[in-house]
C-alpha positions in Angstrom: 17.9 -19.6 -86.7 21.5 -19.8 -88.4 21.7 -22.1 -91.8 24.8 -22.7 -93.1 25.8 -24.0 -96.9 28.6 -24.8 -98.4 28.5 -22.0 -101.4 32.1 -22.7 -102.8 32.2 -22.6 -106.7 28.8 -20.2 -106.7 28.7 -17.1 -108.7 24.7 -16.6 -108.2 23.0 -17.0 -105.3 19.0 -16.7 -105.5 16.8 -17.0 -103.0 13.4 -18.8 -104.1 10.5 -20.0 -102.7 7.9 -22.9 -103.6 4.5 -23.2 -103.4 4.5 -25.7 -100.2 3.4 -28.6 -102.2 -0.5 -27.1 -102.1 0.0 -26.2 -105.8 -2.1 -23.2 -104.7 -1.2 -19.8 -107.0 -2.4 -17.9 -103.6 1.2 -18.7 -101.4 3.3 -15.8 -100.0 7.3 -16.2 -99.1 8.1 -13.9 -96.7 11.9 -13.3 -96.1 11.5 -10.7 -92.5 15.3 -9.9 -92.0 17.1 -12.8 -93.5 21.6 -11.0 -94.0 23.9 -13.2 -95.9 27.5 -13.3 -94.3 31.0 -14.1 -96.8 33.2 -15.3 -93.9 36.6 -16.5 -94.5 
């Protein structure tokens, strides 16, 4: 799956994760092979 943001202006990107509205302290994120591309 491609996403695609409009990042213009940003000096930090982080990536974050929530707790899927559960509001369970036991939630995992898991990333697998997610790249960032600069194009332009």
């Amino acid at each position: 799956m491609d996403l695609t943001a409009d990042t213009t202006g940003v000096h930090i990107l982080t990536p974050a994760a929530g707790d899927g509205g559960d509001r369970t302290s036991f939630g995992h994120a898991d990333r697998g092979t997610a790249q960032l591309t600069c194009a332009g």
